[in-house]
C-alpha positions, -999 to +999 in steps of 0.1 A: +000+000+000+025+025+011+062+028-002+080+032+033+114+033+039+126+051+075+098+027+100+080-005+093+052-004+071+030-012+102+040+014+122+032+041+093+000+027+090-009+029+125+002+063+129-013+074+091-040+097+107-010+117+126+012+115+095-018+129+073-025+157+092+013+168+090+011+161+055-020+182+050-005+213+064+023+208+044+007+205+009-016+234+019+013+258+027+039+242+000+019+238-029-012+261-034-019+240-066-020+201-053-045+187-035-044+166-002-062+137-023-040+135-051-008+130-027-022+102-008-035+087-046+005+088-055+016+080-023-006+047-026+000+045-065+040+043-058+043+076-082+054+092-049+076+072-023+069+084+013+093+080+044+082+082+081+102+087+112+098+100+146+099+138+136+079+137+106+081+127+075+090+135+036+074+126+001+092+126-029+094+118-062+119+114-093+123+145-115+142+139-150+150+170-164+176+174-199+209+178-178+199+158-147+180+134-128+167+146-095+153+131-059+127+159-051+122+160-017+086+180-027+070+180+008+085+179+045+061+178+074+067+177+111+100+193+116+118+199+085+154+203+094+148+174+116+133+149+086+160+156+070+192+151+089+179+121+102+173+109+069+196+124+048+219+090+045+186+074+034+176+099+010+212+102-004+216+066-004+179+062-025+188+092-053+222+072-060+209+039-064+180+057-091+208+075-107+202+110-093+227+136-092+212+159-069+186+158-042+158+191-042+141+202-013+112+232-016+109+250+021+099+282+035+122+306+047+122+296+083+135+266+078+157+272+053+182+287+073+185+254+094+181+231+060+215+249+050+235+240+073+229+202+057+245+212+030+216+226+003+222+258-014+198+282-026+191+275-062+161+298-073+135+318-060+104+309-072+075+341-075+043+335-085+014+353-098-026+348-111-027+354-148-045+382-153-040+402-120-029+437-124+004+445-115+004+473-088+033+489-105+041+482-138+075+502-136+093+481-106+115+466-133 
């Protein structure tokens, strides 16, 4: 049902209403275009691989883009910084064995400060905005 790979299948699924709320207010605050329903689909699907551990928990999937193959960490719940330097040798382990060259992780700016020192560098900024909304001032460039 679930791909798991940081605690026994049985203890994810046990604890899957505690794991879904985390991962609700993640997609909600990550991603204002995905919906809660179409992660668990992908999650159960195997299109995105979930891991689980004691301080929360990360979903990913496998990015091929022209120049590289990325493990895109797309959604950390619980406490970020935590997920992830518990496990990083897990996630690092995982993108080398599918051939990825780099691992992506999309986080706000409070804990992006702490996902630093981990080693990620800021690579882009993204900005977004509703197609057809006025620009306030045309001129800022």
């Amino acid at each position: 049902m679930l791909n798991v790979s940081m605690m026994p299948e049985e203890e994810v699924t046990s604890n899957w209403d505690r794991y879904r709320s985390w991962l609700v207010d993640s997609v909600s605050s990550a991603h204002p275009f995905e919906t809660i329903e179409r992660v668990d689909d992908g999650i159960c699907e195997g299109r995105l691989v979930l891991w689980a551990g004691k301080s929360g928990l990360a979903v990913a999937r496998i990015e091929e883009y022209e120049r590289a193959k990325v493990l895109h960490l797309q959604y950390l719940a619980g406490d970020p910084p935590k997920v992830l330097r518990d496990g990083m040798e897990q996630f690092e382990n995982c993108a080398r064995h599918l051939g990825c060259g780099y691992i992506m992780v999309q986080t706000n700016p409070v804990h992006a400060k702490r996902i630093k020192a981990l080693g990620f560098k800021p690579s882009f900024t993204t900005l977004l905005k509703p197609v057809g909304q006025e620009s306030p001032n045309a001129e800022a460039s």
